[in-house]
C-alpha positions as CSV (number, residue, x, y, z in Angstrom):
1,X,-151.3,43.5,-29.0
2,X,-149.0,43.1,-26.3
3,X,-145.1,44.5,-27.4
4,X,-142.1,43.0,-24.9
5,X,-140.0,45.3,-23.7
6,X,-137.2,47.1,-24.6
7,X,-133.8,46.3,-22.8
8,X,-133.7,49.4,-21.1
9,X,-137.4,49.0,-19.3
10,X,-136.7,45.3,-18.1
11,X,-134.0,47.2,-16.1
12,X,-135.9,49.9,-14.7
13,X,-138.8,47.1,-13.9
14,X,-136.1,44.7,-12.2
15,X,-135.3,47.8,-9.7
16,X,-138.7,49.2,-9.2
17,X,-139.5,45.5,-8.4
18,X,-136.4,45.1,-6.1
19,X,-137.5,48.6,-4.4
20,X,-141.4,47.4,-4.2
21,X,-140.2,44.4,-2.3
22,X,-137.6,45.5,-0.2
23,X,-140.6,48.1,0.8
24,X,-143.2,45.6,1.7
25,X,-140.7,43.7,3.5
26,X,-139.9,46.9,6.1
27,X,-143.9,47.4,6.3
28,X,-144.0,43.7,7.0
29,X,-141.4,43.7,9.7
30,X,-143.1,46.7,11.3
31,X,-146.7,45.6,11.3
32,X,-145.0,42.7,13.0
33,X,-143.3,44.7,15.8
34,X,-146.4,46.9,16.2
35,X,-149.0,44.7,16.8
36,X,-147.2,42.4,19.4
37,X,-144.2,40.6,18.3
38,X,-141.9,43.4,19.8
39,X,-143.9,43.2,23.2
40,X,-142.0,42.3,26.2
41,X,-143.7,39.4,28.2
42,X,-145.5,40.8,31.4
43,X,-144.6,38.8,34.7
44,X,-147.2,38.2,37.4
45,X,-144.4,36.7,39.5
46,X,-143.5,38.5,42.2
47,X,-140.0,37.5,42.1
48,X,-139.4,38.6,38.7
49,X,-137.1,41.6,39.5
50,X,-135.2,39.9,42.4
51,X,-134.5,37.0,40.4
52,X,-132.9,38.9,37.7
53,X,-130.4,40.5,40.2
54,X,-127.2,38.5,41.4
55,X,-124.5,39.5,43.6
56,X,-121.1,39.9,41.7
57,X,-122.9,42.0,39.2
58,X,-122.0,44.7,37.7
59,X,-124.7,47.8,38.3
60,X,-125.0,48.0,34.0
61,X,-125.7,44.7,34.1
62,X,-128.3,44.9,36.7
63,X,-130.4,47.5,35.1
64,X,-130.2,46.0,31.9
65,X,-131.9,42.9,33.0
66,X,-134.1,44.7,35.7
67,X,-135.6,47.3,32.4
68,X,-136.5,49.4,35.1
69,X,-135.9,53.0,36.1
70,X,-134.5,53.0,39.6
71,X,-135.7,55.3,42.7
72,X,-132.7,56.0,45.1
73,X,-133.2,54.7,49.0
74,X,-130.0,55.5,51.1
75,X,-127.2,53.9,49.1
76,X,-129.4,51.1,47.8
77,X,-131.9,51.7,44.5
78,X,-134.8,50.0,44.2
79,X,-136.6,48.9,41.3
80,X,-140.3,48.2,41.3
81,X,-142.2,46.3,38.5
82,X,-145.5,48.5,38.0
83,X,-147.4,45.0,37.3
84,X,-147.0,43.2,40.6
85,X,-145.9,46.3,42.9
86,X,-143.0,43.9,43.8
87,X,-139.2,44.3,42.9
88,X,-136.1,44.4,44.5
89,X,-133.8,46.6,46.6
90,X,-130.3,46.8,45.7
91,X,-126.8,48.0,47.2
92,X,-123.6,48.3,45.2
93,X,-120.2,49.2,46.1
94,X,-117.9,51.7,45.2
95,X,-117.0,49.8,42.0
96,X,-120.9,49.6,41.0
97,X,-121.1,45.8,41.9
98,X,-124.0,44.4,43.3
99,X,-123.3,43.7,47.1
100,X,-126.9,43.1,48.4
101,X,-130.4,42.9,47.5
102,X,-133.7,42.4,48.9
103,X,-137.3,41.8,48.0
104,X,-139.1,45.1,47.9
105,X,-142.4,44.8,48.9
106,X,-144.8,47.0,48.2
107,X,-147.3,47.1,51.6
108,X,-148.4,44.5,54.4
109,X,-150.5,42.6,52.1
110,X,-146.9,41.7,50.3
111,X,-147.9,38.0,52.7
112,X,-151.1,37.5,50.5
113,X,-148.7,37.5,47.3
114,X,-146.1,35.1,48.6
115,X,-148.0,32.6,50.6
116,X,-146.9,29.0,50.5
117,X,-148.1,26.7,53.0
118,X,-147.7,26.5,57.0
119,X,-145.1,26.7,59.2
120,X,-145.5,26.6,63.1
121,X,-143.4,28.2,65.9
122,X,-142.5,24.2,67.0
123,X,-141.1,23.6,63.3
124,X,-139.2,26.1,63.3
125,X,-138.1,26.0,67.0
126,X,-136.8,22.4,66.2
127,X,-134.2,23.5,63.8
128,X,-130.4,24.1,64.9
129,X,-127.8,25.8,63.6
130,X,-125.4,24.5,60.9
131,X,-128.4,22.0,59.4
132,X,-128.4,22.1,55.7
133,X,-131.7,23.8,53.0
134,X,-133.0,20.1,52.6
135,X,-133.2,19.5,56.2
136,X,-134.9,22.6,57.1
137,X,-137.3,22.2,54.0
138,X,-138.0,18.7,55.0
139,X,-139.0,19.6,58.5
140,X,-141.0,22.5,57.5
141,X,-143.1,20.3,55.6
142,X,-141.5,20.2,52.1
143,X,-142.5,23.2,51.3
144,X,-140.1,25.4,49.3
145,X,-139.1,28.5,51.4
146,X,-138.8,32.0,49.3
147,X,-134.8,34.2,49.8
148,X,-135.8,37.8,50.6
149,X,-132.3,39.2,50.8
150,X,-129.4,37.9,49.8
151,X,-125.8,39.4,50.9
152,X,-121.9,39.5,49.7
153,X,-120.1,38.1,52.8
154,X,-116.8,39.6,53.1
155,X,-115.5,37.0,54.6
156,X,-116.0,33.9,52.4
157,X,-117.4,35.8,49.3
158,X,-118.1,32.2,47.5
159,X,-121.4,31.7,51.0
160,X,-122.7,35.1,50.8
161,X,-125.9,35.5,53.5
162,X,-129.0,35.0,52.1
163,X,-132.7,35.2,54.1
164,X,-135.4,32.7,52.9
165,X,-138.9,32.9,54.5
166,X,-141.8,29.8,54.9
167,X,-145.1,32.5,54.5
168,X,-147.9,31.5,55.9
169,X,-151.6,32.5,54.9
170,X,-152.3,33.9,58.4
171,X,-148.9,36.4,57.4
172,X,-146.9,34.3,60.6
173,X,-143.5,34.1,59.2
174,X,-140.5,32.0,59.1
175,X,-137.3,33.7,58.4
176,X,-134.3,31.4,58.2
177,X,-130.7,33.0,57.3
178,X,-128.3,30.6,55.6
179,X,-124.5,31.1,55.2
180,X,-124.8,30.8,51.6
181,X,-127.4,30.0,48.8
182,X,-129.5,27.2,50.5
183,X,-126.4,26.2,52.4
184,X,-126.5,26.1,56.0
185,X,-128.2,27.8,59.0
186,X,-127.1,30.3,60.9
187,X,-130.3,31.9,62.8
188,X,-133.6,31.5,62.6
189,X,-137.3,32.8,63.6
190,X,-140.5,33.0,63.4
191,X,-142.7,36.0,63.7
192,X,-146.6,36.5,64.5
193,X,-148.6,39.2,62.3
């Protein structure tokens, strides 16, 4: 026959219970964690690094978003995601802000990764200086150019310098530098492999 218990033991049952759940609960939350919910999402973008980086930043900042272990190169760092080989090059200044940065690349074939359409010599020979992003997309072809370095300009620090390129499949390149973030032109070329 089955006795109730005693006052006493529906106390000690209450906390065993309380300790049994609060247990499963941490196993819970760590089986969780283990088997994927605590992965970080791996990029395939070769971008991924150099779009995380902004000038103005502060160099904590930087490698807290980056998550990646610089090398040094001269003054500059660079940081290399060991999924695409790609990342970015970065300069700061004597108060650890971020002053420059640039795609890192990791060989010649870097042209395969970024390709995006075709842009001649004669397109690019018909732009002039001082003609805004949209018009230099539009007579490229509409196709979206890709910034490669990006600048602090010291002497209008709200249009830093920043470098977009038109790849082509063939590796032929368009480099086009802008007084600040798809702003204006300021010089352009375009280079044969």
């Amino acid at each position: 026959m089955y006795k109730l218990p005693e006052r006493g033991e529906k106390v000690m049952n209450k906390k065993i219970l309380k300790s049994f759940l609060i247990g499963s609960l941490l196993i819970a939350g760590l089986i969780l964690v283990v088997s994927g919910c605590g992965k970080k999402e791996v990029s395939t973008d070769p971008l991924n690094l150099y779009n995380k980086v902004q000038l103005g930043m502060l160099k904590e900042d930087a490698e807290k978003a980056l998550e990646v272990e610089p090398a040094t190169k001269g003054k500059g760092f660079n940081y290399v995601d060991e999924n695409t080989g790609y990342g970015v090059t970065v300069d700061y200044d004597e108060n650890s802000v971020v002053v420059f940065k640039s795609l890192y690349v990791p060989d010649d074939s870097y042209l395969d990764g970024l390709s995006r359409g075709t842009v001649t010599a004669e397109q690019v020979n018909s732009l002039s200086e001082g003609m805004s992003y949209d018009e230099v997309q539009t007579a490229l072809g509409g196709v979206e150019g890709i910034e490669v370095n990006c600048a602090k300009n010291k002497k209008d620090e709200a249009n830093p310098y920043s470098v977009m390129a038109w790849v082509n499949p063939d590796h032929s390149v368009a480099y086009i530098t802008f007084l600040g973030i798809k702003g204006t032109v300021k010089t352009f070329e375009f280079r044969q492999p």
